[in-house]
Backbone as numpy.savetxt, mean C-alpha at the origin, in Angstrom:
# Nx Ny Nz CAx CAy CAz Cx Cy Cz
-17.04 11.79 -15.96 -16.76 10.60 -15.14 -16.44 10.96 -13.68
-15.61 12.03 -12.90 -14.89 12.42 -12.30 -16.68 12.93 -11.37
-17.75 13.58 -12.43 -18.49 13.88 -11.86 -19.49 12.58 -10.67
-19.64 11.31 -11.70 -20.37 10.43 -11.60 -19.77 9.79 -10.49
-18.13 9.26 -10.49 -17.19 8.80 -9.01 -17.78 9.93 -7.96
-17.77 11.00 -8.05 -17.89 11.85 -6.80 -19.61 11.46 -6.38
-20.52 11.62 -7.51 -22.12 11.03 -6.59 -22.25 9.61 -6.09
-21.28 8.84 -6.91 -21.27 7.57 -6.38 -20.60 7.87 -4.55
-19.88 8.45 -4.33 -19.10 8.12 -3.30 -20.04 8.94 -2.12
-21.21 9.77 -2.29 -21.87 10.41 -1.81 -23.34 9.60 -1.59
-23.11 8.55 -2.43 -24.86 7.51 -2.06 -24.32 6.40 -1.73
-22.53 6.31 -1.60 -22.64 5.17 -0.82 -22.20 5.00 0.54
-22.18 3.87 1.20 -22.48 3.50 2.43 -21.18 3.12 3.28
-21.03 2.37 2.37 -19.14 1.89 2.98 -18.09 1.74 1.14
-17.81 2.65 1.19 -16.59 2.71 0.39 -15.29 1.91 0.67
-14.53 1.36 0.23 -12.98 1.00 0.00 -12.34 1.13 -0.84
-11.21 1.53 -0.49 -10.05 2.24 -1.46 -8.94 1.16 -1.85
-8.44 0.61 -2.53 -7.32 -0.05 -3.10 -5.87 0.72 -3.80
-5.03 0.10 -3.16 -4.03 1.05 -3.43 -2.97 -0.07 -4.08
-1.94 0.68 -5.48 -1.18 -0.31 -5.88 0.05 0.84 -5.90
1.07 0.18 -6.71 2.52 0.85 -6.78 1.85 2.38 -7.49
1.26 2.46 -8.29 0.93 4.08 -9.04 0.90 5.19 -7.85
0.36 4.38 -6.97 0.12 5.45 -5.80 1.09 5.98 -4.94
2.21 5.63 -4.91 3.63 5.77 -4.19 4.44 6.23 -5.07
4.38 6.08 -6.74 5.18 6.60 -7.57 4.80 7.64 -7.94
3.53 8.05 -7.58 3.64 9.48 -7.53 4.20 10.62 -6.94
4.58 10.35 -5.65 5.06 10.61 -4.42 6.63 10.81 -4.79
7.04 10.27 -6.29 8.36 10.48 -6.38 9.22 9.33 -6.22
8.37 8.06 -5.68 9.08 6.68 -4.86 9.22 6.09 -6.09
10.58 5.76 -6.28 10.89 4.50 -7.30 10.38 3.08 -7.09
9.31 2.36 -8.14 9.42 1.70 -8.30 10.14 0.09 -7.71
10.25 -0.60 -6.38 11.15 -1.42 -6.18 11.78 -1.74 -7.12
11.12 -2.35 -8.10 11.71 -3.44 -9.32 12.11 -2.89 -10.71
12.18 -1.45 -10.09 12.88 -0.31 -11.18 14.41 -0.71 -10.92
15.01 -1.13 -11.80 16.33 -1.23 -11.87 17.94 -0.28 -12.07
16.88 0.68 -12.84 17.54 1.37 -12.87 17.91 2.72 -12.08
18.25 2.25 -10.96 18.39 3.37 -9.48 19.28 2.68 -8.39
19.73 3.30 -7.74 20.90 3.05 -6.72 20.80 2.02 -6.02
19.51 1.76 -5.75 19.27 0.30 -4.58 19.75 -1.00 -5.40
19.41 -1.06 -6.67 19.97 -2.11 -8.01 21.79 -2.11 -8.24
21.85 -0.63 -8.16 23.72 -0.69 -8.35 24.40 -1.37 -6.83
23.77 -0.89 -5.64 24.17 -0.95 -4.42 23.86 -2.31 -4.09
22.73 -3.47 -4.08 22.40 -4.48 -4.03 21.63 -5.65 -4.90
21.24 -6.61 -4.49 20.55 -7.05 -5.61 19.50 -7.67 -4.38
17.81 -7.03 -4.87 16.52 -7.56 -3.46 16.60 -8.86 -3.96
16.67 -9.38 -5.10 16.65 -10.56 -5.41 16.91 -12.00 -4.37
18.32 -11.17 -4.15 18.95 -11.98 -3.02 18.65 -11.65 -1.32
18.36 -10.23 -1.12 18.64 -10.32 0.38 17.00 -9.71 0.63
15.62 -9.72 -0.02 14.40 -8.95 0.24 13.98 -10.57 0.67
14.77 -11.48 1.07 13.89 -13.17 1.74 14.58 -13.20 2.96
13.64 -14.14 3.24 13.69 -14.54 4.92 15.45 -15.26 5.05
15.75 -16.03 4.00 17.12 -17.11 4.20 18.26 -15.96 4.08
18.05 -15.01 3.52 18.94 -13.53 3.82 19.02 -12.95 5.44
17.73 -13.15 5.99 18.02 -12.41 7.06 18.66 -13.49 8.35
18.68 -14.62 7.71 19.03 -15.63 8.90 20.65 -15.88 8.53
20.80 -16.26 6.93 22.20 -16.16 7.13 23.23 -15.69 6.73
22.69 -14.15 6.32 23.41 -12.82 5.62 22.73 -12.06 6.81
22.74 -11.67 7.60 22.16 -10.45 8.64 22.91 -9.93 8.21
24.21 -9.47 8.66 24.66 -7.66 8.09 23.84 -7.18 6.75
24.22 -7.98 5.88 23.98 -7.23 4.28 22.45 -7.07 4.44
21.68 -8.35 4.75 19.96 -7.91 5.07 19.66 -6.70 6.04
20.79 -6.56 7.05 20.40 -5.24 7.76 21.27 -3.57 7.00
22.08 -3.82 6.03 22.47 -3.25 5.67 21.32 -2.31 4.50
21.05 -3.63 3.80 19.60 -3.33 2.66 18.55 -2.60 3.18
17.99 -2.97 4.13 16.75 -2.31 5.11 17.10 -1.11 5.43
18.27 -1.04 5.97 18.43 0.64 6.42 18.58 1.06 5.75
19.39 0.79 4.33 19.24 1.87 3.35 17.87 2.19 2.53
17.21 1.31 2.11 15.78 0.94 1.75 15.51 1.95 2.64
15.32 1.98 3.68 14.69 3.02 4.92 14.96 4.69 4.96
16.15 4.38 4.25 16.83 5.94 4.30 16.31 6.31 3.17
16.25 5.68 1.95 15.69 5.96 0.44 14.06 6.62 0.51
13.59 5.35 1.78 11.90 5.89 1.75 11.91 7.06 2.29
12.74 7.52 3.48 12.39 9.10 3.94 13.08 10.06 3.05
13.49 9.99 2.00 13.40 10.72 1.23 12.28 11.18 0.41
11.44 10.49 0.85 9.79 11.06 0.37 8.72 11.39 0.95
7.54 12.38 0.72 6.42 11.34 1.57 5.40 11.78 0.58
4.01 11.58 1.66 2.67 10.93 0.71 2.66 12.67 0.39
1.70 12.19 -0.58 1.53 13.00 -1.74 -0.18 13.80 -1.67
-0.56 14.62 -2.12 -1.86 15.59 -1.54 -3.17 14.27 -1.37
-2.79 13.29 -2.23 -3.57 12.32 -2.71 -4.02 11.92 -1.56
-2.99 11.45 -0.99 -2.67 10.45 0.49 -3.37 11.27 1.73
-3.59 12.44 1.38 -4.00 13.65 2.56 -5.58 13.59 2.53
-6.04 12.99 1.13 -7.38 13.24 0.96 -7.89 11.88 1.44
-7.27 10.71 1.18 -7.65 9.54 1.11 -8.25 9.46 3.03
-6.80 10.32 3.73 -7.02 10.54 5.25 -7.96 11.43 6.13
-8.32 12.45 5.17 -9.81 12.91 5.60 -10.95 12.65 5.33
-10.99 12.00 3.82 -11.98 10.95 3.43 -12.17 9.82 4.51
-11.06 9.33 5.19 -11.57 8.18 6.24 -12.27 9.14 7.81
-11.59 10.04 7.64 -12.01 10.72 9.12 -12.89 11.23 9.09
-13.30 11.99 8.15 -15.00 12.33 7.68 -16.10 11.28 7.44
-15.83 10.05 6.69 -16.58 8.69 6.96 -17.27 8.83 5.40
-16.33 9.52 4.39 -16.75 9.29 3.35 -16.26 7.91 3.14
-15.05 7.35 3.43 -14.60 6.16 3.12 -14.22 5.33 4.45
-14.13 4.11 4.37 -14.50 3.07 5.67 -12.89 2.73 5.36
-12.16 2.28 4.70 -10.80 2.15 4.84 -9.86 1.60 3.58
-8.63 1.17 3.95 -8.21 1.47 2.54 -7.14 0.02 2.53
-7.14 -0.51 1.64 -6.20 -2.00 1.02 -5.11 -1.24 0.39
-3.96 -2.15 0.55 -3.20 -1.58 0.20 -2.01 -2.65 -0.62
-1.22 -2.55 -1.50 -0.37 -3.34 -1.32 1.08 -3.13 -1.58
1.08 -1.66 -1.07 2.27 -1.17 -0.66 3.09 -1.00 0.35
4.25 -0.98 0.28 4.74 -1.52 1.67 5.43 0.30 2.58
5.33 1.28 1.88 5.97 2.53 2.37 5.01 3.37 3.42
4.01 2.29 4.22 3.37 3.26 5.13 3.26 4.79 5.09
3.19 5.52 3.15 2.43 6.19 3.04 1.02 6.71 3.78
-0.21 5.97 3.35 -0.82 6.03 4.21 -1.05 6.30 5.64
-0.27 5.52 6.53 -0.31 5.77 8.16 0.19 7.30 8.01
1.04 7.52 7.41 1.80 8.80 7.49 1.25 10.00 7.32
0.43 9.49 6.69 -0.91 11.36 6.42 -1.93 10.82 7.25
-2.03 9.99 7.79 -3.03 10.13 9.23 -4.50 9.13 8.62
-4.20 8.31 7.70 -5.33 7.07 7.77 -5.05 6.33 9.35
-6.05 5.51 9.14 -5.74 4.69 10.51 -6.49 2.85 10.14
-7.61 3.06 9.22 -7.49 1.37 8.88 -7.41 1.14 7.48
-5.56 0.60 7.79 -5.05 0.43 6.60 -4.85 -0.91 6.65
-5.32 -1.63 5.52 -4.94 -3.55 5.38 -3.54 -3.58 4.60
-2.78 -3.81 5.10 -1.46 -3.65 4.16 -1.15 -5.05 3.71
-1.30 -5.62 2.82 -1.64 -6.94 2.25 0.28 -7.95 2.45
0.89 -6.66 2.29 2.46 -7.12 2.41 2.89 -6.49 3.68
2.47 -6.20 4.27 3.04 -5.15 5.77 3.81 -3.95 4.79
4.20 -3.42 6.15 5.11 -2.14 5.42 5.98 -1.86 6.64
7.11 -0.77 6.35 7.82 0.23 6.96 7.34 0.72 8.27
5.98 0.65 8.01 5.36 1.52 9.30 6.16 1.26 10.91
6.07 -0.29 11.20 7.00 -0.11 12.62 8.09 -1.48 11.93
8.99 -1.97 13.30 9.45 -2.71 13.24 9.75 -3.93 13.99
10.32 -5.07 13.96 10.06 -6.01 15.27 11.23 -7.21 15.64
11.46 -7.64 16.59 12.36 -8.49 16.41 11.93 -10.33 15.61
12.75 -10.34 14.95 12.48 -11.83 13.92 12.19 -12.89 14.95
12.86 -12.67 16.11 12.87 -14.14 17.47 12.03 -13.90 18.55
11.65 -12.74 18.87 10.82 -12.49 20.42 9.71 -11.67 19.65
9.72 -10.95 18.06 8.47 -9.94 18.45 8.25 -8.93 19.04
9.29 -8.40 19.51 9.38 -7.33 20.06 9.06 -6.50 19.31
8.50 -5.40 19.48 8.09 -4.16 18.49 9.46 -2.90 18.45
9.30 -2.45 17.46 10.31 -1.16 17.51 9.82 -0.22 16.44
10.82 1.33 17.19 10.45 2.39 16.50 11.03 1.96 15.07
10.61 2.65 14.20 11.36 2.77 12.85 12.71 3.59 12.90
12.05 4.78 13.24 13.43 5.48 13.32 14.48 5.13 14.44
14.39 4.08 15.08 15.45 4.15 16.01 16.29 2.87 15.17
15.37 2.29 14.29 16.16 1.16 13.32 17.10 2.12 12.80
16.41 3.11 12.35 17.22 3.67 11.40 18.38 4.23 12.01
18.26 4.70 13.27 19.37 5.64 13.90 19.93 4.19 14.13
19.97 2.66 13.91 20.87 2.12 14.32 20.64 0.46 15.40
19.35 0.75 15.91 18.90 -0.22 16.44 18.54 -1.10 15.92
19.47 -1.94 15.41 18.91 -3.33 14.59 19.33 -4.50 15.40
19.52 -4.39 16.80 19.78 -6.19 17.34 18.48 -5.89 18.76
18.20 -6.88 18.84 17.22 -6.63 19.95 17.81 -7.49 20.86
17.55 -7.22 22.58 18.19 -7.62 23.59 18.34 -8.69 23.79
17.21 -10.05 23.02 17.27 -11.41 23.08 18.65 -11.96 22.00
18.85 -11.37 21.67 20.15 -11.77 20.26 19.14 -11.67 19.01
17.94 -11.42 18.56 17.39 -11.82 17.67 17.93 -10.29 16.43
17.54 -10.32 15.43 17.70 -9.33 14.60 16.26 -8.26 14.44
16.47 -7.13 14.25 15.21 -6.34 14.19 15.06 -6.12 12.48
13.94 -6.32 12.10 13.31 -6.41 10.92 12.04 -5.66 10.53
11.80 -4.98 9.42 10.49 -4.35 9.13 9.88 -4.90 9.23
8.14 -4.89 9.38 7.04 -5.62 9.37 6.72 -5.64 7.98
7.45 -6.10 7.08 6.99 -6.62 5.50 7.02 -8.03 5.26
6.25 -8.57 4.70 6.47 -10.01 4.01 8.14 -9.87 2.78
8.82 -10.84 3.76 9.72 -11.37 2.86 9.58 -12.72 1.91
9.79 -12.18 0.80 9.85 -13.75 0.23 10.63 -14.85 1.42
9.25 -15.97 0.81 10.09 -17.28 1.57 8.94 -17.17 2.53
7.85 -15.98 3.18 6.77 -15.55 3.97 5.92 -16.17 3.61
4.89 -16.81 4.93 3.30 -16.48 4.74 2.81 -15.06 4.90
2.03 -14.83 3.21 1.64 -13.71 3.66 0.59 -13.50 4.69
0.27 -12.31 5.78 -1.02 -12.37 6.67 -1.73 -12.48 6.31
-2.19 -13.49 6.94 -3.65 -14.19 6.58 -4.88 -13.55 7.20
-4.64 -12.85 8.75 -5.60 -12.08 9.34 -5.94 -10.74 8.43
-4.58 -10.29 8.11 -4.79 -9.01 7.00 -5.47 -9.33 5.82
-5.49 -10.40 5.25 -6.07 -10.45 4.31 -7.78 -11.13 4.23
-7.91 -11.60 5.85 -9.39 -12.05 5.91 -9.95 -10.52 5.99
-9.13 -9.59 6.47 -9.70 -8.37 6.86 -10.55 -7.53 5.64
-9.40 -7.83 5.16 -9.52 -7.13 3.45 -10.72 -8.32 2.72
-10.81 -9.29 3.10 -11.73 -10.10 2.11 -13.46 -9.50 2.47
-13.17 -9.48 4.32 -14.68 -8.76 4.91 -14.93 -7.63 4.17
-14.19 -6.61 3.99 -14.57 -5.15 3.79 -14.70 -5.30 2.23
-14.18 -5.96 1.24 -14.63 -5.84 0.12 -15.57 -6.59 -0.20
-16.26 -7.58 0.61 -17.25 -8.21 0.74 -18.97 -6.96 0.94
-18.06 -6.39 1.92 -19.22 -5.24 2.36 -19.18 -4.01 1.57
-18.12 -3.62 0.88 -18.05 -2.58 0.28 -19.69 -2.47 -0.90
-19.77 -1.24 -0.92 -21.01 -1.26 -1.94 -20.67 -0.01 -3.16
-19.24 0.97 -2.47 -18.00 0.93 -3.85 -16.96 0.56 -3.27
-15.83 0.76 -4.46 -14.54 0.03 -4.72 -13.64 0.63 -5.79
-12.84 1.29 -5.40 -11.96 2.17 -5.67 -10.73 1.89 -5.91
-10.07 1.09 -7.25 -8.76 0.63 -7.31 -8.08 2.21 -7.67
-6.73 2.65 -7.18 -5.88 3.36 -7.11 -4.65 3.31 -7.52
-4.11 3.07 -8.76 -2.54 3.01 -9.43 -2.28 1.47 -8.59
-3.12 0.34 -9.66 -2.51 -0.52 -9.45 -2.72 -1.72 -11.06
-2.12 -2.01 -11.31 -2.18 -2.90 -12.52 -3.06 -4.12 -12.47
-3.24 -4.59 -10.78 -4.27 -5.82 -10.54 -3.76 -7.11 -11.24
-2.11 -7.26 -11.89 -1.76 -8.02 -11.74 -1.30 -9.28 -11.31
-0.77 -8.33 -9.61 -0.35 -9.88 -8.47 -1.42 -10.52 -7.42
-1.24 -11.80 -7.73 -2.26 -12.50 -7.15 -1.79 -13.29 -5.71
-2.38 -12.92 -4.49 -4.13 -13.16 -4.77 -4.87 -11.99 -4.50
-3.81 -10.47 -4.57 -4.27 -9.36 -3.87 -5.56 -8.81 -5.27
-5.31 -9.38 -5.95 -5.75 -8.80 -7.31 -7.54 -9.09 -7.14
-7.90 -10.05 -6.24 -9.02 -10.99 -6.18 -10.04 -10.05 -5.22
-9.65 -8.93 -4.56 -10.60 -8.19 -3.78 -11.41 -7.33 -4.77
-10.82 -6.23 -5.71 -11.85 -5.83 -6.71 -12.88 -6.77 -7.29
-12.60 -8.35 -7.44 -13.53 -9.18 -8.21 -14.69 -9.65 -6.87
-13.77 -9.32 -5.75 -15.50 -9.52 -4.82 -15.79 -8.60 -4.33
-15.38 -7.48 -4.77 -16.50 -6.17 -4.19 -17.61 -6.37 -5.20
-16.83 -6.68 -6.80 -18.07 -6.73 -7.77 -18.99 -7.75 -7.44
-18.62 -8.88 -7.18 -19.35 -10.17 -7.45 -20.49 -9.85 -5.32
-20.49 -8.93 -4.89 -21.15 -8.93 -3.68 -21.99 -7.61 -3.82
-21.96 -6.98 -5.50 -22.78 -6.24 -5.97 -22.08 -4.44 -5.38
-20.89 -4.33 -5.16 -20.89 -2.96 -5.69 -20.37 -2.47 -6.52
-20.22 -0.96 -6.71 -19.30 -0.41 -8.42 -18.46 -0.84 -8.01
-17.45 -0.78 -9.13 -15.82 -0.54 -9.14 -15.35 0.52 -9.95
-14.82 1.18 -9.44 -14.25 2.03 -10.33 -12.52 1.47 -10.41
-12.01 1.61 -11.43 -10.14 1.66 -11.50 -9.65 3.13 -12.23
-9.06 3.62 -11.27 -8.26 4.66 -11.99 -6.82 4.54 -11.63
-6.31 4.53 -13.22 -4.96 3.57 -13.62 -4.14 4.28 -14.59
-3.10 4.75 -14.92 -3.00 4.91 -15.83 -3.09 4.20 -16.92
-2.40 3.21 -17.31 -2.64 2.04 -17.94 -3.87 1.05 -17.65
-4.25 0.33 -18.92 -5.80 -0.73 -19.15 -4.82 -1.67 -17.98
-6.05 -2.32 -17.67 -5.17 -3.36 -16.86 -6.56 -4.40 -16.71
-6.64 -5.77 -16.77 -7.18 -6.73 -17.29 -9.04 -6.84 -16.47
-9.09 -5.92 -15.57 -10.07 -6.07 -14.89 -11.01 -4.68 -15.34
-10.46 -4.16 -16.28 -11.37 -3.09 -17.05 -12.57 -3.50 -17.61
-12.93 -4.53 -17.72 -14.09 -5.01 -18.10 -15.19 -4.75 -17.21
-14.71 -5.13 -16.19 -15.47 -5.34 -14.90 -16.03 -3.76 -14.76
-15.12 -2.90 -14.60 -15.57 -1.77 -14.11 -16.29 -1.04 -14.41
-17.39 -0.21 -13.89 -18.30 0.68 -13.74 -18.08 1.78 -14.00
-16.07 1.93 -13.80 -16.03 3.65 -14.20 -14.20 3.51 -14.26
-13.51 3.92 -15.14 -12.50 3.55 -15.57 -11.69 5.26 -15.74
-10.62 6.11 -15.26 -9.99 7.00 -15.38 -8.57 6.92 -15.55
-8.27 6.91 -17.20 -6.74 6.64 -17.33 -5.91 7.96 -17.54
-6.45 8.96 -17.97 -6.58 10.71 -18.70 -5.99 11.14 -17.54
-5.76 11.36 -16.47 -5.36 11.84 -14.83 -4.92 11.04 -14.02
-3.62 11.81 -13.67 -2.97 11.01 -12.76 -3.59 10.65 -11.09
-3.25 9.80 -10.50 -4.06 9.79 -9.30 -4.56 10.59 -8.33
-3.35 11.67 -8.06 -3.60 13.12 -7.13 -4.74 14.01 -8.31
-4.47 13.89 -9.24 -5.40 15.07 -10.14 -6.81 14.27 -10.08
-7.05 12.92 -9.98 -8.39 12.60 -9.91 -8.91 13.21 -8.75
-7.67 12.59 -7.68 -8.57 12.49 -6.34 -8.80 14.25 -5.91
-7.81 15.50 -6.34 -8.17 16.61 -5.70 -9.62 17.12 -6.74
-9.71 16.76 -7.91 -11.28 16.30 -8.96 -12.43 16.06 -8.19
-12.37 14.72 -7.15 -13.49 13.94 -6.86 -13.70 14.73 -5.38
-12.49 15.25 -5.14 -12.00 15.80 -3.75 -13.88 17.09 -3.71
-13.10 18.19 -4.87 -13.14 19.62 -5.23 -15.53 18.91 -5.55
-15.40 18.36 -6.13 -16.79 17.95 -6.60 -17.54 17.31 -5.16
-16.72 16.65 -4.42 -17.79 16.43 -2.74 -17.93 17.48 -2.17
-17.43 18.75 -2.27 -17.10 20.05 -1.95 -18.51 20.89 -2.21
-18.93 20.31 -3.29 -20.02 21.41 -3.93 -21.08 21.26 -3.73
């Protein structure tokens, strides 16, 4: 199989990559909605990961974020994430969906990433828009000069999610001629709906998942036997030859 993904990705034209939580938990990253870990004892996202948290709980919503922030640099991307970024810079692959929010990706040096929920990557003020470093959130900069509060670029519940991000993502899996789901269950909707129109606009799909996950039917090429880094340094090691 591992052989057949690698000729596919070599006769085709514009590739896209899909990325779900599998792909960050490899990396060592817990799970958000893993409960059982410090961010669950220390808070509850339930309450402060929405917009009505950051307007009328700011400390504790800025309290959550920075730690959330401090938790994520305790990791980073994983060999996987390294390949996915020379795969785009070489032009084996045209770009990558995502619907993770730990700007993995940006971090090993992709550059068109659709992040369906935003991510970590920068940050901004909630009232003017102002942009900001991450790390200077982190060192502490969370009020911006208008009085407004500084906030990650993620969809909070209570959000419209981006709609430009997601026309983006509707074009490229429109054009894709493969389609590459990556540790994601294809559960949450409506992100779940781009693998069904790469197929339905006629290209493969492959899902490599650990777990079946409901769109296995669909697919052209299915890898549950290997974890995501062991496929991709596989498909990596076989464009090689």
């Amino acid at each position: 199989m591992i052989n057949q993904i690698a000729n596919w990705l070599k006769e085709a034209e514009r590739t896209v990559i899909f990325t779900g939580a599998g792909m960050s938990t490899e990396s060592g990253l817990p799970d958000f909605r893993t409960k059982d870990r410090g961010l669950w004892e220390k808070f509850n996202p339930d309450e402060l990961a929405n917009v009505n948290a950051l307007i009328h709980n700011e400390k504790e919503f800025t309290e959550f974020y920075r730690y959330r922030l401090q938790e994520l640099f305790k990791y980073k991307p994983h060999q996987g994430h390294h390949i996915l970024a020379d795969w785009e810079k070489t032009g084996v692959i045209d770009g990558i969906i995502t619907q993770n929010v730990d700007a993995f990706h940006f971090d090993a040096g992709s550059e068109n990433v659709m992040e369906l929920h935003g991510s970590f990557h920068a940050f901004h003020c909630h009232d003017c828009y102002k942009p900001y470093e991450r790390n200077k959130y982190f060192d502490g900069e969370t009020k911006c000069a208008c009085g407004g509060t500084v906030r990650p670029n993620i969809v909070l519940f209570g959000e419209q999610l981006p709609q430009d991000t997601f026309k983006q993502a509707e074009v490229a899996a429109r054009a894709a001629d493969l389609f590459i789901v990556l540790g994601s269950s294809l559960t949450v909707s409506p992100a779940n709906m781009f693998p069904l129109v790469a197929k339905d606009h006629g290209a493969k799909l492959v899902i490599i998942n650990r777990e079946a996950t409901d769109f296995d039917s669909y697919a052209d090429a299915t890898v549950q036997d290997m974890s995501i880094k062991e496929a991709l340094l596989a498909i990596n090691d076989r464009l090689k030859q």
